[in-house]
TORGU-569481 format. One record per residue (C-alpha): x, y, z. Coordinates in steps of 0.2 Angstrom, whole numbers, plus 5000, padded with zeros to 4 digits. Layout:
TORGU-569481
XYZ;...
//
This chain:
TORGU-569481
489144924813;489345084807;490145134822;491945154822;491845174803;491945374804;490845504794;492045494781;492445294778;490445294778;490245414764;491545344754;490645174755;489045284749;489745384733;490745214727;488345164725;488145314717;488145334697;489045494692;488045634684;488545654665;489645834664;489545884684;490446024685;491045974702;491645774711;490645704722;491545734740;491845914737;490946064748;489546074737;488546014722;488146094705;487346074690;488046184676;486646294668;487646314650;487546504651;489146524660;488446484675;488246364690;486846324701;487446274717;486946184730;487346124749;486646014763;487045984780;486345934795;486145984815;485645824828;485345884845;486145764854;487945784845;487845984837;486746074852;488146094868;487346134883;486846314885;486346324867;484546404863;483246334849;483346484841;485446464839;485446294835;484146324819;485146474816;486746364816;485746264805;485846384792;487646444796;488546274793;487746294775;487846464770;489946444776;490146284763;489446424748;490346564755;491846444753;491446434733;490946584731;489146584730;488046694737;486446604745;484846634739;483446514745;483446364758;482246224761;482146154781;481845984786;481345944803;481345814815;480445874829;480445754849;478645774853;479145864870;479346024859;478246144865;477346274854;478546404862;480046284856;479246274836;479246464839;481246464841;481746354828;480846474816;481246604822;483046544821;482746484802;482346654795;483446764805;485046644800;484446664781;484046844781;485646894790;486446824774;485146894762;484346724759;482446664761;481746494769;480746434756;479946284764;480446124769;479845954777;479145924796;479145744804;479145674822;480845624828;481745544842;482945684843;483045864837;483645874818;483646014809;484345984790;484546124779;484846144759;485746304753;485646364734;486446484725;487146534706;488746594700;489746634684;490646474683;492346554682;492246644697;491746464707;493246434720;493646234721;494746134735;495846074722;496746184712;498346234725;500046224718;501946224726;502346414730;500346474735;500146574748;499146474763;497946594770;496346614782;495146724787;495246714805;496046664822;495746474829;495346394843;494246484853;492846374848;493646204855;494046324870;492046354871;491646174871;492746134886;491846274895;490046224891;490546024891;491846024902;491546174914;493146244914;493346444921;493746574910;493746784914;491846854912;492946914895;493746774888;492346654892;491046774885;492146774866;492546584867;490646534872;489846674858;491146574847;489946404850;488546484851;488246614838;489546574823;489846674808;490046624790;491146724780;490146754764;490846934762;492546874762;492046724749;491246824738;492646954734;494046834733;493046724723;492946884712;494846914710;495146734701;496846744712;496346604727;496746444720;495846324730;494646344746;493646264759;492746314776;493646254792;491846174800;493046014803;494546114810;496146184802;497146014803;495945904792;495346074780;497546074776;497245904774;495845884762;496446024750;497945924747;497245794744;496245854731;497745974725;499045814725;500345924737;500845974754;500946134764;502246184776;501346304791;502346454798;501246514810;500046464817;498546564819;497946534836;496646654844;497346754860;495646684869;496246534867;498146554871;497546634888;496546484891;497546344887;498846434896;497646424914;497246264910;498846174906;498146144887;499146154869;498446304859;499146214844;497946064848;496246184850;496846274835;497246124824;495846004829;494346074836;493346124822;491546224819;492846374817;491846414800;493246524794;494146484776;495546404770;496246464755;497846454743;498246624734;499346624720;500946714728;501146854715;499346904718;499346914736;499147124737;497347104727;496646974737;497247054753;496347214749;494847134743;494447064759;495047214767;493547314758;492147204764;492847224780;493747044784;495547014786;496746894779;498246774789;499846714778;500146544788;501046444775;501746384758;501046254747;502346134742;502445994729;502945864741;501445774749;501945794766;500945934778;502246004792;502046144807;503846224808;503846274824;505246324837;505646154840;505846124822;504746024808;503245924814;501745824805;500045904805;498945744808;497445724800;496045724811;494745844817;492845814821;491945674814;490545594819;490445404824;492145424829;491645494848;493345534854;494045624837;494145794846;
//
């Protein structure tokens, strides 16, 4: 039973079947996949996939959900580096769609691919028992401008592009029905609904050759520390912790730990990055001139281990986040 494997057992049982392609640029497990054009280029590619019943919350429009379609894959390049270019759409459609609903998912398709200068090129259309929506990104790049999740080393600068937790904070209201202010529960449920990918910011710090390694935050802040150290064989100790003051206002009403919706709720689709230390000024401004913004929250260290050091002194980030089969990850 594949149940209680978890997403990521189950795909390590599936790459150990697959024969590696001579040359790839890029392992098998990362973000993306490439093939390498041998003109100094990559092309570049990324799937991912929205089921109704597990990635569409209560409250959540056709026409958001195809659009998030297209989000959770454009982030993944925006994480490289790679600026999107064309996506292909498969779809699994219940046949109690209406013509109205088909309507929607379009609709949601282009407007999610234009808004980041990309076009649906076509796709595939079947009859399923539940709404799935399965998008593939593709894009090119100068090879040495390609951002990987494993090149941090001891004395980077851990960074991100944005507060979290407002997100797991907008689940518990749509799931859960907890109250917010009209205000905050506007920002947390906009967070779920309508999220962002931060290609701008990708792109220019893929173009300062000073971010080390990379990855978007789709499975929460705790597991995206987690997986770049892995693939970097070292640790991080985290200063601060960048929680959204939505979600310290609402944990605080409900009796919740900020540091838990910030560490471990995921779909955040900001990015984690490591920045050479010395370096730090040009990859701040970068990302200041296309209009993003950039956290310090840590160091990376040679040591394996990944701590918070907090007030009441040094504690283990555990390495968890979303992942499906496991229903109670979050």
């Amino acid at each position: 039973m594949v149940e209680g494997l978890g997403e990521r057992r189950i795909i390590e049982i599936l790459l150990r079947q697959l024969e590696v392609m001579p040359g790839v640029p890029v392992p098998l497990g990362d973000d993306v996949s490439a093939i390498d054009l041998n003109d100094g280029r990559l092309a570049v590619m990324k799937t991912d996939m929205l089921v109704g019943r597990t990635d569409v919350p209560p409250g959540m429009s056709l026409w958001q959900a195809a659009r998030k379609a297209v989000i959770m894959n454009v982030s993944d390049l925006a994480a490289k580096g790679v600026r999107p270019a064309a996506i292909l759409a498969s779809l699994g459609l219940p046949r109690g769609l209406t013509e109205g609903d088909v309507e929607q998912i379009g609709r949601g398709l282009n407007d999610g691919a234009r808004e980041y200068g990309a076009y649906v090129l076509g796709g595939d259309t079947n009859e399923a028992s539940d709404l799935v929506i399965s998008c593939a990104a593709f894009g090119t790049c100068e090879k040495r401008f390609f951002m990987r999740r494993s090149g941090a080393k001891p004395g980077d600068l851990v960074a991100v592009t944005g507060p979290f937790g407002k997100t797991a904070a907008g689940l518990k209201v749509l799931l859960e029905g907890l109250p917010a202010s009209p205000k905050v529960r506007e920002t947390l449920v906009n967070a779920v609904l309508m999220p962002r990918a931060r290609l701008q910011e990708g792109l220019a710090l893929a173009q300062t050759r000073a971010v080390t390694a990379s990855i978007d935050s789709s499975d929460g802040l705790a597991w995206s520390l987690h997986e770049i150290s892995r693939a970097s064989r070292g640790g991080f100790t985290i200063e601060k912790l960048p929680i959204a003051q939505e979600a310290e206002e609402f944990a605080e009403a409900h009796g919740l730990d900020p540091a838990e919706l910030a560490l471990y709720g995921g779909e955040e689709y900001e990015l984690v990055i490591t920045v050479k230390a010395e370096l730090w000024k040009r990859v701040e401004e970068a990302v200041k001139k296309v209009g993003g913004s950039l956290t310090k929250i840590g160091l990376a260290t040679r040591e394996p281990a990944m701590l918070f050091k907090g007030k009441e002194g040094a504690v283990p980030i555990e390495a968890r986040g979303w992942e499906h089969f496991k229903p109670h990850s979050k």
